[in-house]
N, CA, C and O of each residue as an XYZ file, in Angstrom:
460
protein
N      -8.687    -36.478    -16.773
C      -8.092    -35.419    -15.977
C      -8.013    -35.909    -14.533
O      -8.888    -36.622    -14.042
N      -7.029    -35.537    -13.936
C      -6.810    -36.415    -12.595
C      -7.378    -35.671    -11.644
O      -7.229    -34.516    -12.044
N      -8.088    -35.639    -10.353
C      -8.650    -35.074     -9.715
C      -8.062    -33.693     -9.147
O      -8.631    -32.645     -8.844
N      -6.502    -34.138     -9.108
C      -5.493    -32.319     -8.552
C      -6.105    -31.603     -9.698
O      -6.850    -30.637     -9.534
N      -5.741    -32.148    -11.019
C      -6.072    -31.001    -12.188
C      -7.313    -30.560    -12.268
O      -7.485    -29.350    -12.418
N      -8.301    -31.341    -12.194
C      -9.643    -30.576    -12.165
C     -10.154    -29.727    -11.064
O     -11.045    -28.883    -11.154
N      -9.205    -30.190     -9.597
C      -9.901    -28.939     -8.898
C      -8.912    -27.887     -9.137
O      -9.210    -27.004     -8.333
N      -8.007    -27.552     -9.739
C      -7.496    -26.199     -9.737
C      -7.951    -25.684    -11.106
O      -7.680    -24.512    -11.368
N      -8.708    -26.529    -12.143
C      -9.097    -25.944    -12.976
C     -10.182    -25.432    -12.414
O     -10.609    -24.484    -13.073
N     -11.091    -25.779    -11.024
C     -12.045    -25.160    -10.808
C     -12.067    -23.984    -10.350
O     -12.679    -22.979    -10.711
N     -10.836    -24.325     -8.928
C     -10.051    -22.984     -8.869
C      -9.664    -21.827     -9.200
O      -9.920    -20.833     -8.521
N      -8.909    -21.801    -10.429
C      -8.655    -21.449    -11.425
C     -10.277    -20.696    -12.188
O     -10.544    -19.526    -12.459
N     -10.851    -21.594    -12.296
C     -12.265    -20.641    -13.383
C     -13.176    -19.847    -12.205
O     -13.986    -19.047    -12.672
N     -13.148    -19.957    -10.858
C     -13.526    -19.538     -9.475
C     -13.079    -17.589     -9.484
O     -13.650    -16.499     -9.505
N     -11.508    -18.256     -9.447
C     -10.705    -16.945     -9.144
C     -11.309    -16.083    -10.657
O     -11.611    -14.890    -10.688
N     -11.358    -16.776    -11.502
C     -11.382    -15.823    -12.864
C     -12.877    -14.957    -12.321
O     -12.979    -13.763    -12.042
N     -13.781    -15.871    -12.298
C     -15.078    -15.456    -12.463
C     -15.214    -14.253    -11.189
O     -15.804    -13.189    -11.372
N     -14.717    -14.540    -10.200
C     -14.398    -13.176     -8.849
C     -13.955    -12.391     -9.574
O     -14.731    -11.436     -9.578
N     -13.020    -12.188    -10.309
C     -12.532    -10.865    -10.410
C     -13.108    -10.111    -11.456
O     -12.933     -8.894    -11.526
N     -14.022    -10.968    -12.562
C     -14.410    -10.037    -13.826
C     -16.688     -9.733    -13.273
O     -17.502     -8.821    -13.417
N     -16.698    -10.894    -12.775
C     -18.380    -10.456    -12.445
C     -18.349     -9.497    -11.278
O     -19.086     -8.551    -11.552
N     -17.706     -9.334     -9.898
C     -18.245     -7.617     -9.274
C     -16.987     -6.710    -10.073
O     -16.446     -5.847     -9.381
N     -16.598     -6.848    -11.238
C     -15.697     -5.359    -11.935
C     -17.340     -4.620    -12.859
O     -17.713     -3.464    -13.054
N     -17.810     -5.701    -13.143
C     -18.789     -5.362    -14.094
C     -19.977     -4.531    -12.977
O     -20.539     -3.459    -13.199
N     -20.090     -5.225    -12.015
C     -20.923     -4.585    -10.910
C     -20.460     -2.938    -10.722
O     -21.270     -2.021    -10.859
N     -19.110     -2.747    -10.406
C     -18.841     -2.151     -9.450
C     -18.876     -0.764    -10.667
O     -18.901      0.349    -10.140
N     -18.878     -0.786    -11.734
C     -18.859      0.353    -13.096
C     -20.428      0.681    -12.869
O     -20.762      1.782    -13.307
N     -21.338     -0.005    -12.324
C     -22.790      0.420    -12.702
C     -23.527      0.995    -11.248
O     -24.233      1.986    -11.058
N     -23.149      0.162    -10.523
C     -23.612      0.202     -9.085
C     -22.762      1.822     -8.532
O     -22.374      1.829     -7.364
N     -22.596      2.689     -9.111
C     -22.126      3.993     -8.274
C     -22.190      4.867     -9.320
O     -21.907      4.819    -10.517
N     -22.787      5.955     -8.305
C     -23.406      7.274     -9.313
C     -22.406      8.130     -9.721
O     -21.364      8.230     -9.073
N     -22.618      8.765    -10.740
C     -21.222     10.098    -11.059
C     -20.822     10.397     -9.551
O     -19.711     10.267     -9.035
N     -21.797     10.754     -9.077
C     -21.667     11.525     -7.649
C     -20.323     10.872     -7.027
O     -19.192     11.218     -6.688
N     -20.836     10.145     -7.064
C     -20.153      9.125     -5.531
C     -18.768      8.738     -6.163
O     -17.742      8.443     -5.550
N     -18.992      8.811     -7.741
C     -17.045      8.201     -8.286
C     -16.451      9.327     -8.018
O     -15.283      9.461     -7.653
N     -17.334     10.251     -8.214
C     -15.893     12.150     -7.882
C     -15.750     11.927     -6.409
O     -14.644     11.567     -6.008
N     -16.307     12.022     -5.918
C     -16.124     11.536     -4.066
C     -15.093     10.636     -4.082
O     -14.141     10.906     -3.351
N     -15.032      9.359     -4.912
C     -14.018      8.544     -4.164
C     -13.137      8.535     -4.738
O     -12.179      7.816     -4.455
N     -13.180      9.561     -6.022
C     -11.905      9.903     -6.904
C     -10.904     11.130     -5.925
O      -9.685     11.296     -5.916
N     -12.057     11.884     -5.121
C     -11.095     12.882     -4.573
C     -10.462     12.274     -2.767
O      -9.520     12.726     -2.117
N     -11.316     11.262     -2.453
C     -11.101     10.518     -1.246
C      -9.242     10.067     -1.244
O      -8.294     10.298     -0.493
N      -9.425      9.408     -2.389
C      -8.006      8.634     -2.983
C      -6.994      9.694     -3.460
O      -5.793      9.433     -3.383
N      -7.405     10.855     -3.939
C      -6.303     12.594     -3.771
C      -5.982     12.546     -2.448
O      -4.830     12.295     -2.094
N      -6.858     12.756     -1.679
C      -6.695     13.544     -0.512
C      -6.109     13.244      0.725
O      -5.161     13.858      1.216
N      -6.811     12.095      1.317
C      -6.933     10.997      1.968
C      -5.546      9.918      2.023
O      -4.568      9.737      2.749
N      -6.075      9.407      0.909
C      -5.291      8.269      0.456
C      -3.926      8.819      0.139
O      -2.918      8.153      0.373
N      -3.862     10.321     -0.518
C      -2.457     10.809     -1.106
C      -1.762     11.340      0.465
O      -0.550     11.138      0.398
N      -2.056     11.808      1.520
C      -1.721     11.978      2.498
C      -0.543     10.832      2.889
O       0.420     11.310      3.488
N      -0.511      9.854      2.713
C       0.026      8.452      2.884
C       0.699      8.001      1.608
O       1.886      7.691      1.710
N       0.215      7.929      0.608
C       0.975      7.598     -0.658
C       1.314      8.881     -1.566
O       1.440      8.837     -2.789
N       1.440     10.002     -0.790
C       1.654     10.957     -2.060
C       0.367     11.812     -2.939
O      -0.613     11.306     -3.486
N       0.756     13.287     -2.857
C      -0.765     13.425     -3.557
C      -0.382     13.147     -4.743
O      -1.438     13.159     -5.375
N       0.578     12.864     -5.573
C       0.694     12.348     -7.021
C       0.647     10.746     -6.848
O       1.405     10.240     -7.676
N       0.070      9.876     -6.124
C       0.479      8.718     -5.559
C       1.947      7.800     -5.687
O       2.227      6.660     -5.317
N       2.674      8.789     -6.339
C       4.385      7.616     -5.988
C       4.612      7.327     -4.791
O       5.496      6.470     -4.773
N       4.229      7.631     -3.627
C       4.601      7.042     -2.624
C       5.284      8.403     -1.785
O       5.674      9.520     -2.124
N       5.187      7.612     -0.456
C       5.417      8.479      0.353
C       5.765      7.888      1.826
O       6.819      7.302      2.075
N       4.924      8.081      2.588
C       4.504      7.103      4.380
C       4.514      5.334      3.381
O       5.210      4.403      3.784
N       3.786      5.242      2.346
C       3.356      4.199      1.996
C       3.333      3.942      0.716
O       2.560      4.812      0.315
N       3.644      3.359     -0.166
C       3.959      2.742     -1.273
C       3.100      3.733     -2.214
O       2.064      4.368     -2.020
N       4.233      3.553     -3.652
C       3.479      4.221     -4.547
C       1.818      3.399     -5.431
O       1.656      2.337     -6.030
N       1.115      4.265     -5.172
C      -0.048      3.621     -6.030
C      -0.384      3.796     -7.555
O      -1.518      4.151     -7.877
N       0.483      3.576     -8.399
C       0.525      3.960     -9.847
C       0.462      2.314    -10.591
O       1.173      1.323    -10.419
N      -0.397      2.498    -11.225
C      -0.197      1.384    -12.171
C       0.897      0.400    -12.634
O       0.574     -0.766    -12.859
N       2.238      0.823    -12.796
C       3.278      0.040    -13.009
C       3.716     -0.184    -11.957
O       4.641     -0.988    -12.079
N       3.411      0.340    -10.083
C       3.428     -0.235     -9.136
C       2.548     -1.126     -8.316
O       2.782     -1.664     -7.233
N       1.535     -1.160     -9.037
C       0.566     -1.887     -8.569
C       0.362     -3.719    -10.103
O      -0.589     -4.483    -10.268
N       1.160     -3.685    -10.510
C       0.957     -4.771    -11.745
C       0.839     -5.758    -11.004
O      -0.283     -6.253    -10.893
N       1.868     -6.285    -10.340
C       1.850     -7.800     -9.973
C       0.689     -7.646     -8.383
O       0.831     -8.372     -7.400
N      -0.179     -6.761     -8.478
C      -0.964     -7.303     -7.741
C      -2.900     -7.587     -8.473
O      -3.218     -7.070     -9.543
N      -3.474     -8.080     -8.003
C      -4.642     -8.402     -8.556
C      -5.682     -7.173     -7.502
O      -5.452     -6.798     -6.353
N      -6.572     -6.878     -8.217
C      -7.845     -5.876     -8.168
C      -8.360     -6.903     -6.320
O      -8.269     -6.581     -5.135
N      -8.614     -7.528     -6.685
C      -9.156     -8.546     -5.201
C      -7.988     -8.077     -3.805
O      -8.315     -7.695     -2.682
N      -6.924     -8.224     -4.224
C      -6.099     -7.937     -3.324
C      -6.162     -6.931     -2.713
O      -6.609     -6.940     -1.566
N      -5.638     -5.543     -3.442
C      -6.055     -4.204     -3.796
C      -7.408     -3.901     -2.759
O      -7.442     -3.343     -1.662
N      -8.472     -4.495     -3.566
C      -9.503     -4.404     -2.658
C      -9.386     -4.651     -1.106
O      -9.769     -3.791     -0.314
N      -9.022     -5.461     -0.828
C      -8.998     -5.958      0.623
C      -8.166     -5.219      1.642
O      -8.310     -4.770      2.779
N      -7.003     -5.317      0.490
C      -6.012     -3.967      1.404
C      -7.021     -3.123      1.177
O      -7.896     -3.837      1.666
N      -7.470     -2.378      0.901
C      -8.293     -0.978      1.215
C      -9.174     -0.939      2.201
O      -9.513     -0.018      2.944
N      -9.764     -2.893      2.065
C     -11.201     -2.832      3.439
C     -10.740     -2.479      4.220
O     -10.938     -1.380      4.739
N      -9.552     -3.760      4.737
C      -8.782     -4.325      6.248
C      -7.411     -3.922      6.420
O      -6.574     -4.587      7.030
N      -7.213     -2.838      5.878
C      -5.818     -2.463      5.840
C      -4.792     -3.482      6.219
O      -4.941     -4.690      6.029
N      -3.723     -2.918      6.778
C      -2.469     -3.792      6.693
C      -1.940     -3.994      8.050
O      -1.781     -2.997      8.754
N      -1.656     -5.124      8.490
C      -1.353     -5.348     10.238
C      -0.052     -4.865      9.939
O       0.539     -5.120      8.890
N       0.508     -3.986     11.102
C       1.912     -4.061     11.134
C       2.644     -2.795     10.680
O       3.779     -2.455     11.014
N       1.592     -1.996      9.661
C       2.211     -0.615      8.839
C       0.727      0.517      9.141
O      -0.346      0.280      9.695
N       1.041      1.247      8.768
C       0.363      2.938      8.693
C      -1.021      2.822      8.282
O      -1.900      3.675      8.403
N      -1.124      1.425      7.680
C      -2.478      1.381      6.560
C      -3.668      1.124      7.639
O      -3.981      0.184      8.369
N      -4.018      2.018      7.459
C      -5.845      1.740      8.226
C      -7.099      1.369      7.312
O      -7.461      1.788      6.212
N      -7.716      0.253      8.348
C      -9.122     -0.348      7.351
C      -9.925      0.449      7.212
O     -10.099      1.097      8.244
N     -10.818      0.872      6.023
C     -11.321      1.644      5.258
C     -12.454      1.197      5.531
O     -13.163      2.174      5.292
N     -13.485     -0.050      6.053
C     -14.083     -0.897      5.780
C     -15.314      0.035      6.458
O     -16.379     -0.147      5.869
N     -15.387      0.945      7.513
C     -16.252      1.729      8.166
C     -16.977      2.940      7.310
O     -18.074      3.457      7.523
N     -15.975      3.239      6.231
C     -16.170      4.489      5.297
C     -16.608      4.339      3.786
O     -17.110      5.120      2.977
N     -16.122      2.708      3.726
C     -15.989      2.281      2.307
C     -17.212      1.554      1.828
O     -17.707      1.482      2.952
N     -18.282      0.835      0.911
C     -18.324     -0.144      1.288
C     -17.267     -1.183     -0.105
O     -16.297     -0.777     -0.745
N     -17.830     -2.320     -0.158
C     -16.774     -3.396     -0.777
C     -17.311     -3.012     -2.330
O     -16.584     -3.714     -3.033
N     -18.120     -2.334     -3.142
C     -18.422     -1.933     -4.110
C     -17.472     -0.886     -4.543
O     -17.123     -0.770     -5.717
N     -16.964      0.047     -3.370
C     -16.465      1.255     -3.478
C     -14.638      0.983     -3.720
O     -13.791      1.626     -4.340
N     -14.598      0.112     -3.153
C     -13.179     -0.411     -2.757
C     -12.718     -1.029     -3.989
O     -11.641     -0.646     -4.446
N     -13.435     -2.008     -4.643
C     -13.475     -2.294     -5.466
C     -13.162     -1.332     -6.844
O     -12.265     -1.616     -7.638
N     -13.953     -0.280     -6.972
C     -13.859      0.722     -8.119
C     -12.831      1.356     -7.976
O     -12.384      1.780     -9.041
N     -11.992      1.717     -6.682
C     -11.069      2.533     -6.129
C      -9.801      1.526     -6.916
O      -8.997      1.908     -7.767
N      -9.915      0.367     -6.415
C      -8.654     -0.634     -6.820
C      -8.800     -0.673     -8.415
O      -7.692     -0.615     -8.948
N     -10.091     -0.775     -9.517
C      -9.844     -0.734    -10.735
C      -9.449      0.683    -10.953
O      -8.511      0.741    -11.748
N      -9.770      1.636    -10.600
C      -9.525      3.057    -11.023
C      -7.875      2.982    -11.094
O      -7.339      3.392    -12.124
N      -7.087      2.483    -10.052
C      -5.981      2.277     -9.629
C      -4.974      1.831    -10.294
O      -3.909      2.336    -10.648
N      -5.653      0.379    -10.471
C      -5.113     -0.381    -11.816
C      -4.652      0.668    -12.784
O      -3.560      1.233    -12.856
N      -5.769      0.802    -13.535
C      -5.805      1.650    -14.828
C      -5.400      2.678    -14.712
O      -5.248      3.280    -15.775
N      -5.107      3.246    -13.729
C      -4.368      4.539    -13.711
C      -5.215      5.681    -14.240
O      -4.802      6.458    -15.101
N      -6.479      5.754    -13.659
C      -7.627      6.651    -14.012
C      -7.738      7.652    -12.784
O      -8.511      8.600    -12.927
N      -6.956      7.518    -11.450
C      -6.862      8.692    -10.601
C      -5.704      9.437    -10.524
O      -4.747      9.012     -9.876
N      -5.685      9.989    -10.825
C      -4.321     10.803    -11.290
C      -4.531     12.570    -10.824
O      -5.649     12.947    -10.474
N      -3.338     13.565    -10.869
C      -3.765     14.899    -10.217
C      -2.733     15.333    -11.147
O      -1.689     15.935    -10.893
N      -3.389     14.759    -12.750
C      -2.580     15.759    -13.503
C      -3.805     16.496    -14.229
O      -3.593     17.440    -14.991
């Protein structure tokens, strides 16, 4: 294996291992409590800006078939450090990176919803 290929295979098994070891964290590490909190944070809050049904609004829709081509890591980060340049404010004071995290899988999966 030539040295390009093995470091992006490392790369490659790096990025994998980020995104599936804190998903597994982030399901255990937060109490019922605190998921209805950041289930209604992302209604309220978050829908203010994207819609309280999240299709969008000030700011992009947050629904699962709008969010595909992005990865949970990403997701996350936009939520810490918001977005230079647009409406999006960093979360990073309110959030922490556990929370952000569960917010972006909830997201994914299309598990916050206001139906």
């Amino acid at each position: 294996m030539s040295p390009l290929k093995a470091t992006l295979s490392c790369l490659a098994l790096a990025t994998h291992l980020f995104t599936i070891i804190p998903a597994a964290a982030a399901e255990t590490d937060l109490s019922p409590e605190r998921k209805l909190q950041l289930n209604h944070i992302v209604k309220q809050d978050c829908g203010s800006c994207h819609g309280m049904t999240l299709k969008g609004g000030l700011g992009p829709a947050l629904l699962p078939e709008d969010l595909k081509g992005k990865p949970v890591p990403f997701l996350q980060h936009t939520i810490l450090y918001g977005r230079t340049g647009t409406a999006m404010p960093p979360w990073k004071t309110l959030l922490t990176e556990q929370e952000a995290l569960w917010i972006s899988q909830q997201l994914k999966a299309g598990k916050i919803t206001n139906k």
